[in-house]
LOBALO-893211 format. One record per residue (C-alpha): residue in one letter; chain; residue number from 1; x, y, z. Coordinates in Angstrom, 1 decimal, decimal comma. Example, Ala and Ser with C-alpha at 12.3 -4.5 7.8 and 13.67 -1.06 7.14 Angstrom:
2
<resn=A&chain=A&resi=1&px=12,3&py=-4,5&pz=7,8>
<resn=S&chain=A&resi=2&px=13,7&py=-1,1&pz=7,1>
END
This chain:
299
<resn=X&chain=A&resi=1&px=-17,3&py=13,1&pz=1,5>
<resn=X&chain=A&resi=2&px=-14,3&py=14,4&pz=-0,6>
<resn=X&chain=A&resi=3&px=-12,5&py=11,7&pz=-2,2>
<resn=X&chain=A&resi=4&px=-9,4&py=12,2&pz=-4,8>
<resn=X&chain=A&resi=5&px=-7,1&py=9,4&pz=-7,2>
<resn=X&chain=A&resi=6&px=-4,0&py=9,4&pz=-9,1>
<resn=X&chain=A&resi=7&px=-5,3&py=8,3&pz=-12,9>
<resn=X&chain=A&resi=8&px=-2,0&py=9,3&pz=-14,9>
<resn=X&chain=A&resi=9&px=-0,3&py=6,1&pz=-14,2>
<resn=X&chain=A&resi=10&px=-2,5&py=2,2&pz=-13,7>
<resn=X&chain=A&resi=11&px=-1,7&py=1,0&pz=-10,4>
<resn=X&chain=A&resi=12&px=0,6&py=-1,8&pz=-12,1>
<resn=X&chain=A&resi=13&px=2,8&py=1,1&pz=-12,8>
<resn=X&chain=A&resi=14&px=2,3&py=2,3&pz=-9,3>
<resn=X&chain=A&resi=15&px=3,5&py=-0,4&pz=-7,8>
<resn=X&chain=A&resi=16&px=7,2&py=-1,0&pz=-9,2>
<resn=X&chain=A&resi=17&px=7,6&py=2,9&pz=-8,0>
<resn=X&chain=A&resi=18&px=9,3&py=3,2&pz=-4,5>
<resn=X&chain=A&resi=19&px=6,4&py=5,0&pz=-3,3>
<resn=X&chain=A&resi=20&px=3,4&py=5,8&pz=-4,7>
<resn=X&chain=A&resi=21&px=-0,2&py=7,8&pz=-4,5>
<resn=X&chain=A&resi=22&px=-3,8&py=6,0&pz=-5,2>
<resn=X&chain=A&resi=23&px=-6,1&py=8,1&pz=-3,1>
<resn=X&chain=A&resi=24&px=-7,1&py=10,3&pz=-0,2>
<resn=X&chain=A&resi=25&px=-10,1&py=11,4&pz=1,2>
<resn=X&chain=A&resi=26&px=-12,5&py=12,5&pz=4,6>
<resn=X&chain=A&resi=27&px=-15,9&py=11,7&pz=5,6>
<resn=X&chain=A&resi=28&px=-18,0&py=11,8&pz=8,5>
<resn=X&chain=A&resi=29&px=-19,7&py=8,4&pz=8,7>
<resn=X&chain=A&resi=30&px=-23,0&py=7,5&pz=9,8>
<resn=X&chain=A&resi=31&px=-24,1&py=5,6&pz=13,0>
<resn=X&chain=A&resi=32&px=-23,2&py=1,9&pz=12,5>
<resn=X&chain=A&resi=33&px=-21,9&py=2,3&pz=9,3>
<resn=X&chain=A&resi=34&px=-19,9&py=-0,6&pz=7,9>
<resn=X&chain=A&resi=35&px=-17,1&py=-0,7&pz=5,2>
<resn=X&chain=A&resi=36&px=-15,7&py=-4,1&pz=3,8>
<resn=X&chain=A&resi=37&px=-14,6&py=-6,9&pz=4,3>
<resn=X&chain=A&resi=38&px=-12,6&py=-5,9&pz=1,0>
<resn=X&chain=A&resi=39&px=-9,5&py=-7,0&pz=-0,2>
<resn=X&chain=A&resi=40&px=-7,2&py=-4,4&pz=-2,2>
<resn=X&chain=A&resi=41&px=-4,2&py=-4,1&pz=-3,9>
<resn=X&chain=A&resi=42&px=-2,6&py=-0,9&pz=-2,2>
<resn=X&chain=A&resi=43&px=-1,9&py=0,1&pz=1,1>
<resn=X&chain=A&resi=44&px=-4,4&py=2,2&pz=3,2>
<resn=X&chain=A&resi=45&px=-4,3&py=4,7&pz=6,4>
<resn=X&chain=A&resi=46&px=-7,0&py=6,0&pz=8,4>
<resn=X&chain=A&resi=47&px=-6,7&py=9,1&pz=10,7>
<resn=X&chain=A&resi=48&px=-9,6&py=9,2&pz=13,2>
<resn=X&chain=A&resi=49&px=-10,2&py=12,9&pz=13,8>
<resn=X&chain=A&resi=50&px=-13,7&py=12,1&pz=16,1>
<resn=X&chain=A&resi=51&px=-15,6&py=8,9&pz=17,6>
<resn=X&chain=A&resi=52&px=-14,8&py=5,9&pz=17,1>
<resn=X&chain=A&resi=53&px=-15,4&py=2,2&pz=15,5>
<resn=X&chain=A&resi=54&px=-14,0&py=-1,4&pz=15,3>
<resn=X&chain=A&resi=55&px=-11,4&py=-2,6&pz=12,8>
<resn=X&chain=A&resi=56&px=-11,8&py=-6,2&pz=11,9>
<resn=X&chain=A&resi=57&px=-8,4&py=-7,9&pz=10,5>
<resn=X&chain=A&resi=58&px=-6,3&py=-10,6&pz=10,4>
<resn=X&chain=A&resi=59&px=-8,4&py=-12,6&pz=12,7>
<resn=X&chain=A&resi=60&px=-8,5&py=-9,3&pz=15,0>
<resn=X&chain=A&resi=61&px=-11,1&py=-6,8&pz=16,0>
<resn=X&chain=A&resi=62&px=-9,5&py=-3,6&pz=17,3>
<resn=X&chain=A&resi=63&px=-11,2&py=-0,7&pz=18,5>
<resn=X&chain=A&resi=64&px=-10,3&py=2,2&pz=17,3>
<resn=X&chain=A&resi=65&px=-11,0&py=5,7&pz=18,7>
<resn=X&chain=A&resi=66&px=-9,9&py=9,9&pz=17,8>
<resn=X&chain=A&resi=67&px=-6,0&py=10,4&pz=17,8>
<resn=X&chain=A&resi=68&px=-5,4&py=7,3&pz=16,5>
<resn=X&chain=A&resi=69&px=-4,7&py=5,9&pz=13,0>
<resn=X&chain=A&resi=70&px=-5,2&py=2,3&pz=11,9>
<resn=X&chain=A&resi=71&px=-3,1&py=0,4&pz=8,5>
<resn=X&chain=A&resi=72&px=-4,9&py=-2,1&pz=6,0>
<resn=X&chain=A&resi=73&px=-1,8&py=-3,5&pz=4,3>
<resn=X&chain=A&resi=74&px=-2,4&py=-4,7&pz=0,4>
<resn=X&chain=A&resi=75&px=-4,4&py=-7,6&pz=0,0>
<resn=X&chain=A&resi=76&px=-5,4&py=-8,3&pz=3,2>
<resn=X&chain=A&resi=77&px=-8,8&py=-8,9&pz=4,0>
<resn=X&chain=A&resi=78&px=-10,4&py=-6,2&pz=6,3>
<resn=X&chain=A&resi=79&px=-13,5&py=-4,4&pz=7,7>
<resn=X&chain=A&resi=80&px=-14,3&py=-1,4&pz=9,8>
<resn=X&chain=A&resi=81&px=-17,3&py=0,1&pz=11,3>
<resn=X&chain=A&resi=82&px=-18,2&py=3,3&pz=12,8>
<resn=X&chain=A&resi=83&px=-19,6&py=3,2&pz=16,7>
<resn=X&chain=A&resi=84&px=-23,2&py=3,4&pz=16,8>
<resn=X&chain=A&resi=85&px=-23,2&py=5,8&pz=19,4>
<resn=X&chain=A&resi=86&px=-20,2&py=8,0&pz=18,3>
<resn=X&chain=A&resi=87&px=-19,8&py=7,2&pz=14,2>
<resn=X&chain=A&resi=88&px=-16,1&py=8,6&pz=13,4>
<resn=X&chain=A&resi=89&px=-15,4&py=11,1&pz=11,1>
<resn=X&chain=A&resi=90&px=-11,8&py=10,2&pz=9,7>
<resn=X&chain=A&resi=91&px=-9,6&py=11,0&pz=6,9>
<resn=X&chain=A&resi=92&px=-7,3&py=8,8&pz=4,9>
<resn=X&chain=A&resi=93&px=-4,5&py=8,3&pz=2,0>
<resn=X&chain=A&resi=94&px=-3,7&py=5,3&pz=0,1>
<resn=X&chain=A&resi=95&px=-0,7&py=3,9&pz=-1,6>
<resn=X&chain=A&resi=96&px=1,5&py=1,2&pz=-3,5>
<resn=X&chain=A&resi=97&px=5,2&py=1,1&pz=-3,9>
<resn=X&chain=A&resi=98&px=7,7&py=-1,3&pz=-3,1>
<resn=X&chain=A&resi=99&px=9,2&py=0,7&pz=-0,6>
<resn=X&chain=A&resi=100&px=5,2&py=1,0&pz=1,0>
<resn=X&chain=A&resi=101&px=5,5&py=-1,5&pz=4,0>
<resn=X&chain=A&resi=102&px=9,1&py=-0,7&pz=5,0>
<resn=X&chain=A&resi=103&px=7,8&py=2,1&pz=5,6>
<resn=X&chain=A&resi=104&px=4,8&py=1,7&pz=7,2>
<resn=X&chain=A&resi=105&px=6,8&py=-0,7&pz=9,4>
<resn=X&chain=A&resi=106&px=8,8&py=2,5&pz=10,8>
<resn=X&chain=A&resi=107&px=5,1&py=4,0&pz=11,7>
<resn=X&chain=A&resi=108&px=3,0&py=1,1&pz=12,7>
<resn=X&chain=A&resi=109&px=5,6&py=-1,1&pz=13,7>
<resn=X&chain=A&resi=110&px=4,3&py=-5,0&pz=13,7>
<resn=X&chain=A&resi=111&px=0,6&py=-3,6&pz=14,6>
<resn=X&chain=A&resi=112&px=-2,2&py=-1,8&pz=12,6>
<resn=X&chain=A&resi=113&px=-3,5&py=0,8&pz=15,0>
<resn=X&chain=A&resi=114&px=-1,0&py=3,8&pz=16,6>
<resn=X&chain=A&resi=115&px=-1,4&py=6,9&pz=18,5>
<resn=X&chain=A&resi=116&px=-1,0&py=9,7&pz=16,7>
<resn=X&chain=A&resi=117&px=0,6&py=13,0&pz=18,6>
<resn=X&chain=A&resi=118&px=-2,1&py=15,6&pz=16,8>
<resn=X&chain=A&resi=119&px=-4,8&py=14,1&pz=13,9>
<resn=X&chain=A&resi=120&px=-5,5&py=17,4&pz=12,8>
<resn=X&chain=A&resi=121&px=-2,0&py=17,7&pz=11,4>
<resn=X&chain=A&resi=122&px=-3,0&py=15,1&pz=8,7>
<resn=X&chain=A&resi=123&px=-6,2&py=16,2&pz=8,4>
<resn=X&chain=A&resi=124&px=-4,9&py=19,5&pz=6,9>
<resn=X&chain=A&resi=125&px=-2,1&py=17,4&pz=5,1>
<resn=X&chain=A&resi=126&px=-5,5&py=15,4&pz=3,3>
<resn=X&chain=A&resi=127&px=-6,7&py=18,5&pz=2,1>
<resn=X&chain=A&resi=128&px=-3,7&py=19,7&pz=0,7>
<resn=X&chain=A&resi=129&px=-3,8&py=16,4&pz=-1,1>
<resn=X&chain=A&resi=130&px=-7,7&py=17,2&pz=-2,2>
<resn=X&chain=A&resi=131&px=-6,8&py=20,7&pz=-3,2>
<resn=X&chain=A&resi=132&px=-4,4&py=19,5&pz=-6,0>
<resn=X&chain=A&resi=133&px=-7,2&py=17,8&pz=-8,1>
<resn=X&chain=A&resi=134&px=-10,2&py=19,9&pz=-7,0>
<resn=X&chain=A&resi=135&px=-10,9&py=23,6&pz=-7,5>
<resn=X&chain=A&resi=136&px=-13,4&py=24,0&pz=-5,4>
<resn=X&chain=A&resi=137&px=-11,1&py=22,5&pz=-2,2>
<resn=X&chain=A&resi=138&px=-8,9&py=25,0&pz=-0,3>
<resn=X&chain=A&resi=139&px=-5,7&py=23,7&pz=1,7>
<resn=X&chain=A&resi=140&px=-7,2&py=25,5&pz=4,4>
<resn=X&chain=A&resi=141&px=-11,4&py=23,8&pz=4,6>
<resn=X&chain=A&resi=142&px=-12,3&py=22,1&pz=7,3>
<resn=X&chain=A&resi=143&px=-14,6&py=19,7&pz=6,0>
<resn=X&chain=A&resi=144&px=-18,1&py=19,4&pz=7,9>
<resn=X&chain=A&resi=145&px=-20,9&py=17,1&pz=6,3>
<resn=X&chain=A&resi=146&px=-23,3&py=19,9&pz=7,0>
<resn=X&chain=A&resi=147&px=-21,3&py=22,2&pz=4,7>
<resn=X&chain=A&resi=148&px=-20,7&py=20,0&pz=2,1>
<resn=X&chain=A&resi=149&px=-23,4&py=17,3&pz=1,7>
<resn=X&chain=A&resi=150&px=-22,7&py=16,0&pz=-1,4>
<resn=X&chain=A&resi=151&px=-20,2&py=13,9&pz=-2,5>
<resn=X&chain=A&resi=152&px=-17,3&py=15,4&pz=-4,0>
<resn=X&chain=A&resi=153&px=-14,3&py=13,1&pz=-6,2>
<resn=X&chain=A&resi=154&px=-12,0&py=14,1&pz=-8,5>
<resn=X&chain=A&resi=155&px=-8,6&py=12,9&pz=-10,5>
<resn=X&chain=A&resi=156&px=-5,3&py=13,3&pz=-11,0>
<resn=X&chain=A&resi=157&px=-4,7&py=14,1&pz=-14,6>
<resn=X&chain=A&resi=158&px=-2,2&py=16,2&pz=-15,6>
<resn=X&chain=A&resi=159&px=1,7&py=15,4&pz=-15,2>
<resn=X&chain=A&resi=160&px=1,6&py=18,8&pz=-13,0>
<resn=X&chain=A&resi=161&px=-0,9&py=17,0&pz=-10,7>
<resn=X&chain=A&resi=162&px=0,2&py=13,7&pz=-10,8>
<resn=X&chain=A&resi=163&px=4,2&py=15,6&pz=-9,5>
<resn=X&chain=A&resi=164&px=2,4&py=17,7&pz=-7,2>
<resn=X&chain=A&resi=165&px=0,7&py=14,8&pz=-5,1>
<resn=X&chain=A&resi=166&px=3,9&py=12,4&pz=-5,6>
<resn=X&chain=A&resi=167&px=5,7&py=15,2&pz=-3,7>
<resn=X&chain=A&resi=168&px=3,2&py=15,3&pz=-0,4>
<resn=X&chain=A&resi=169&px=2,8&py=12,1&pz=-0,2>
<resn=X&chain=A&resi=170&px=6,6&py=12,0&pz=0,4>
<resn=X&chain=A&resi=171&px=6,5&py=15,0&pz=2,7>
<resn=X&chain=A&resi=172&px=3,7&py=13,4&pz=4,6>
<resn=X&chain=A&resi=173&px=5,4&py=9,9&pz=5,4>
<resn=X&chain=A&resi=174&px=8,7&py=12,1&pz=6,4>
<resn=X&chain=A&resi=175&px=6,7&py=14,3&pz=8,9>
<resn=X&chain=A&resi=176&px=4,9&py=10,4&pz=10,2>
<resn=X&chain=A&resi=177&px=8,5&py=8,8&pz=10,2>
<resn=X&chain=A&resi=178&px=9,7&py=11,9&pz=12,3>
<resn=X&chain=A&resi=179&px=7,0&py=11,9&pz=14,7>
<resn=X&chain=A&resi=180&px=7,1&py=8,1&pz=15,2>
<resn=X&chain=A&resi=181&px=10,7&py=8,7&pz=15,8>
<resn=X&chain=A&resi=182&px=11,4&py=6,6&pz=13,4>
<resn=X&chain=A&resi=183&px=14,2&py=8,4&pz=11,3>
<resn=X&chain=A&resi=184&px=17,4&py=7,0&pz=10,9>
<resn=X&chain=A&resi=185&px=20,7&py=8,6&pz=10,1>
<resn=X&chain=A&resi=186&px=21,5&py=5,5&pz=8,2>
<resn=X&chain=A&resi=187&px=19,1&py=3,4&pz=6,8>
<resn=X&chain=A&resi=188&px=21,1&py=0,2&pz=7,7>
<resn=X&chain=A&resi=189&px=20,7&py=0,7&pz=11,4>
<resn=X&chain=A&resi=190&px=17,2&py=-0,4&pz=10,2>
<resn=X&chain=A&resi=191&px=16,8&py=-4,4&pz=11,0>
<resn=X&chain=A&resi=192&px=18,3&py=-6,7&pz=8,6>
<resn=X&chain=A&resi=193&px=15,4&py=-8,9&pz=7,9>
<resn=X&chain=A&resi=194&px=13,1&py=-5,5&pz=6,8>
<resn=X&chain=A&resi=195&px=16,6&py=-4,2&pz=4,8>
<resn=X&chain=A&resi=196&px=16,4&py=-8,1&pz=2,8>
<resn=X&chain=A&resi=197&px=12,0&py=-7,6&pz=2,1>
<resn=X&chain=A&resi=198&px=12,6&py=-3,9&pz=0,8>
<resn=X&chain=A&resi=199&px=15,2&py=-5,2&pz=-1,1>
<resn=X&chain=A&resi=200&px=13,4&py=-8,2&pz=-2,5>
<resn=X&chain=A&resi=201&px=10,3&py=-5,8&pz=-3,6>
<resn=X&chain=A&resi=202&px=12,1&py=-4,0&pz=-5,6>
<resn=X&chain=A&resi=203&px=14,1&py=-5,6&pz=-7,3>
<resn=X&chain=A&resi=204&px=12,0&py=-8,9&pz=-7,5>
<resn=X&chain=A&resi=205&px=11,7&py=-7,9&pz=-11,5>
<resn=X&chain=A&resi=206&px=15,9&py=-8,6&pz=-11,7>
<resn=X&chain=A&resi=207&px=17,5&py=-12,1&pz=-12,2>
<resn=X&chain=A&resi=208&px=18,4&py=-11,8&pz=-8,2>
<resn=X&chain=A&resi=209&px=19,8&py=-14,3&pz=-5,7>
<resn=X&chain=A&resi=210&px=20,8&py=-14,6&pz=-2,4>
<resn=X&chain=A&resi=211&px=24,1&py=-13,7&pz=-2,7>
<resn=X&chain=A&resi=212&px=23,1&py=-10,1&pz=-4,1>
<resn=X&chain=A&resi=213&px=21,1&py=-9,4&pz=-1,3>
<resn=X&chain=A&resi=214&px=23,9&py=-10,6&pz=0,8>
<resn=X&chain=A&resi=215&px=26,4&py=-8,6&pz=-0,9>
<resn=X&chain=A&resi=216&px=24,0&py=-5,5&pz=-0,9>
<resn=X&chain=A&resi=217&px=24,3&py=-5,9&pz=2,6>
<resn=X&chain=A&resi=218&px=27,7&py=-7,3&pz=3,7>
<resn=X&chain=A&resi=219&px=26,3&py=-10,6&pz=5,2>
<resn=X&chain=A&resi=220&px=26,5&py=-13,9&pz=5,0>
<resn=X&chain=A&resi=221&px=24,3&py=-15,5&pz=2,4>
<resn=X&chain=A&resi=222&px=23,2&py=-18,1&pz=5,3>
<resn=X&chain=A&resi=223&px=22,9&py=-15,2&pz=7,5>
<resn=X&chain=A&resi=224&px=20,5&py=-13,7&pz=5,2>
<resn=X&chain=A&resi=225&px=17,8&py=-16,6&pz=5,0>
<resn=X&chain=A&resi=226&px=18,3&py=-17,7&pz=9,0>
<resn=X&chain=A&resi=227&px=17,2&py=-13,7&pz=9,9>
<resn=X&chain=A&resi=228&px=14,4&py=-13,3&pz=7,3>
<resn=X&chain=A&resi=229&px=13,1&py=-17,0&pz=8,4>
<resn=X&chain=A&resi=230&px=13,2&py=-16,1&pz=11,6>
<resn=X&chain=A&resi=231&px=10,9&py=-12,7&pz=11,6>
<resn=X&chain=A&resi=232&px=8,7&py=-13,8&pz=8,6>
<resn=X&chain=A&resi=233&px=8,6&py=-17,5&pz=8,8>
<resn=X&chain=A&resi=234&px=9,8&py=-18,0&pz=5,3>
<resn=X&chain=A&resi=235&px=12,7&py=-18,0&pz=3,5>
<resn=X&chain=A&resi=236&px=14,0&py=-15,1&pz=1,2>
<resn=X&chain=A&resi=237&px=13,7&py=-17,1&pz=-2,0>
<resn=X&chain=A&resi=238&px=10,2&py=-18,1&pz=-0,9>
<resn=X&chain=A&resi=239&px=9,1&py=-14,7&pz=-0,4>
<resn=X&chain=A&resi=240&px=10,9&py=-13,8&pz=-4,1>
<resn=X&chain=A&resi=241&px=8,6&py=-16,4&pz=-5,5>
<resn=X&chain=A&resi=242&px=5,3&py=-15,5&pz=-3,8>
<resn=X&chain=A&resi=243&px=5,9&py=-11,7&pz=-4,8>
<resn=X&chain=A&resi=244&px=7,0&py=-12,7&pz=-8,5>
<resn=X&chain=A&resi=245&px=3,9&py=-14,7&pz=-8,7>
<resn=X&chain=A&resi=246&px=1,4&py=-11,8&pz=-7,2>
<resn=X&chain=A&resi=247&px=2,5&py=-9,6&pz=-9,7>
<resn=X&chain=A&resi=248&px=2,0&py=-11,7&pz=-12,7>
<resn=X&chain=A&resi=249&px=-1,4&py=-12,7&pz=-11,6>
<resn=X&chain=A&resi=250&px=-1,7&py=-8,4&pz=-12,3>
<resn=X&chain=A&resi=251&px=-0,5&py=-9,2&pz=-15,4>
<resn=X&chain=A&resi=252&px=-2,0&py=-11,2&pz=-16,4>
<resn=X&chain=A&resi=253&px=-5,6&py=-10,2&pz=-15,0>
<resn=X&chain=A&resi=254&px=-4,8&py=-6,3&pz=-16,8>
<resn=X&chain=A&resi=255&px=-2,7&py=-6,5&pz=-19,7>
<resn=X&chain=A&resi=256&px=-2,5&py=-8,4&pz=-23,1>
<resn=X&chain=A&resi=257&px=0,7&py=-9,1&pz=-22,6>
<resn=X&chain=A&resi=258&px=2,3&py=-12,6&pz=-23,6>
<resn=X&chain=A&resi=259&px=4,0&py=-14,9&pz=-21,3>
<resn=X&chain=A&resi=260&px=7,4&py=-14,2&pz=-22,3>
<resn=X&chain=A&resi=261&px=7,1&py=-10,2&pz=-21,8>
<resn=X&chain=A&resi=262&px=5,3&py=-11,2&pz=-18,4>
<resn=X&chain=A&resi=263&px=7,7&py=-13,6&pz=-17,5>
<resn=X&chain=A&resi=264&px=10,7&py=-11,0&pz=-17,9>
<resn=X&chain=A&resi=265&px=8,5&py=-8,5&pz=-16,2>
<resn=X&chain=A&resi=266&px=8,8&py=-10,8&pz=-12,8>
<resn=X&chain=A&resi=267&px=12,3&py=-11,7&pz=-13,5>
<resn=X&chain=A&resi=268&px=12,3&py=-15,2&pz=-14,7>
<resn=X&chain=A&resi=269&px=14,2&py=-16,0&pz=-18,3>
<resn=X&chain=A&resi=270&px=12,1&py=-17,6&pz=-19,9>
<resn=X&chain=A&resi=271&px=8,0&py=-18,1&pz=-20,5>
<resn=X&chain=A&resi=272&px=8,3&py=-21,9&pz=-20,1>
<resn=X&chain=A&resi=273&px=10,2&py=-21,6&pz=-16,1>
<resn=X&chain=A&resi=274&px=7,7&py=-19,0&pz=-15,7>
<resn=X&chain=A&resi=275&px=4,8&py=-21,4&pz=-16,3>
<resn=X&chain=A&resi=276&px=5,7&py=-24,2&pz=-14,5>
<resn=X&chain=A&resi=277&px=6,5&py=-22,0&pz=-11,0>
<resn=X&chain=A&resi=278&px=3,1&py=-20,2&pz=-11,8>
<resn=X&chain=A&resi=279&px=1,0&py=-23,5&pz=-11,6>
<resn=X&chain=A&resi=280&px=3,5&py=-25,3&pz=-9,3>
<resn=X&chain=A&resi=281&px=2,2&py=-21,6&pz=-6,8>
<resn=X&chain=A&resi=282&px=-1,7&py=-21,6&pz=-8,1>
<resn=X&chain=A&resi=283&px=-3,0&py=-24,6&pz=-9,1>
<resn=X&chain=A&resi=284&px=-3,1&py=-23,5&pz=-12,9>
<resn=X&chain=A&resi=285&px=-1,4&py=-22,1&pz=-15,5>
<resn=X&chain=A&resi=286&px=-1,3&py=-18,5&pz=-16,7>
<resn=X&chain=A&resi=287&px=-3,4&py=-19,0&pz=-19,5>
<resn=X&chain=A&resi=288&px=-6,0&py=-20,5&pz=-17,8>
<resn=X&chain=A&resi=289&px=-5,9&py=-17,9&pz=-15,0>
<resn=X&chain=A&resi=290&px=-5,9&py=-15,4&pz=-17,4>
<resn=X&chain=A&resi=291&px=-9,2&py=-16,9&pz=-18,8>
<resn=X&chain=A&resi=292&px=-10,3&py=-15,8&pz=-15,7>
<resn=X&chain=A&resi=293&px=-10,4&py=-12,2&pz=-16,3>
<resn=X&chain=A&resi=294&px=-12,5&py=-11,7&pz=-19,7>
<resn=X&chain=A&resi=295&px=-13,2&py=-8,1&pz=-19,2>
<resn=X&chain=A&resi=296&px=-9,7&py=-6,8&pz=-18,3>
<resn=X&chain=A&resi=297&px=-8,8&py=-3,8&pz=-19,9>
<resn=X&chain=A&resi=298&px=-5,7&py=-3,8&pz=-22,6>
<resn=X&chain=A&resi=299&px=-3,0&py=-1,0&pz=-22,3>
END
């Protein structure tokens, strides 16, 4: 297996960028062999270059065979297994951002699996990826177990790595966008009620209300909660709240920083508003959530 991460930035960091790398990697898997359930905090995509196997999520189990990819969004809970009789060999890429699941929305559309036109086109894309933190990779391998039967993983370090990886994984959602034919001109011809959640996610760290998202947009504020309600079964402000919340739990769980930092950090004036919606959402306050996490690691 070849496996590669982006260490210059923690993925807190990660994800208040637009897009983001955490990882990449390909393996050939053994008969049967099972990954998860797992629940993690970026965005993952799997490219099945041979065999197949069964993705278990959201209630789902999906089988999953060669020239196809299948999506784990961030923190949902999933599993997937290789066939028994035909163990996949895949390759995938992970990432954060608040841009992420627009998107992967224009690739994947309300689904997790898709056909994709030629794997191997992403398979090479991988390497290229590898070959940035790893000597010993050549854009050009082709990666066989029997070639390479050890393990290999290595990091992104330097600035000049870290740059060089943020630029291919923008070149490789354009060339997924393109093939999905899912490029638009104009990204407002988009729908609105993905336009209001990308807007929401980044920007959920600013004082923001429904009338800036309407104005972003040139809608009607009412407008703006009836068409996210509808496709999301929430309301805009909800959504705000669950995603302000989400990230302080990161926070809180990694950093030592005080409420009142965190609580500008998610957008909310002051520490003492910020309490009261956190426990008002969990169940308990941050301090006592935080007591949660004894062995986080300070910045």
């Amino acid at each position: 297996m070849f496996q590669n991460s982006d260490i210059t930035l923690k993925d807190i960091e990660k994800e208040a960028q637009d897009l983001a790398f955490h990882s990449s990697g390909i393996d050939q898997c053994v008969s049967g062999n099972l990954y998860g359930p797992r629940v993690r905090r970026y965005h993952l995509i799997h490219f099945v270059l041979s065999g197949c196997g069964i993705l278990r999520i959201d209630s789902k189990r999906l089988k999953v065979k060669a020239g196809q990819a299948f999506y784990i969004p961030a923190g949902a809970s999933a599993s997937y297994q290789a066939d028994t009789q035909h163990p996949w060999k895949y390759c995938w890429i992970g990432y954060h951002g608040t841009m992420a699941s627009y998107y992967t929305s224009h690739i994947f559309g309300d689904s997790f699996v898709t056909d994709i036109q030629d794997v191997t086109v992403y398979e090479k894309k991988i390497m290229r990826l590898l070959s940035c933190t790893d000597h010993r990779i050549q854009p050009d391998f082709q990666f066989l177990p029997e070639t390479f039967p050890i393990s290999w993983f290595s990091e992104a370090k330097t600035l000049h790595q870290h740059l060089r990886i943020a630029g291919l994984l923008k070149e490789f959602f354009a060339d997924l966008i393109l093939e999905k034919n899912s490029d638009f001109d104009n990204v407002s011809t988009a729908s609105y009620a993905n336009q209001i959640k990308a807007y929401i996610e980044k920007h959920y760290s600013e004082h923001i209300k429904i009338q800036d998202i309407a104005d972003f947009l040139g809608l009607n504020p009412h407008y703006v909660t009836a068409v996210f309600k509808k496709k999301f079964g929430l309301t805009p402000k909800r959504y705000l709240t669950e995603i302000r919340v989400e990230k302080a739990k990161a926070f809180l769980a990694d950093t030592e920083y005080p409420l009142q930092v965190i609580a500008n950090a998610v957008g909310l004036e002051n520490p003492f508003s910020f309490s009261r919606l956190f426990k008002s959402m969990t169940g308990v306050s941050p301090s006592e959530y935080r007591k949660n996490f004894p062995n986080r690691s300070a910045f």
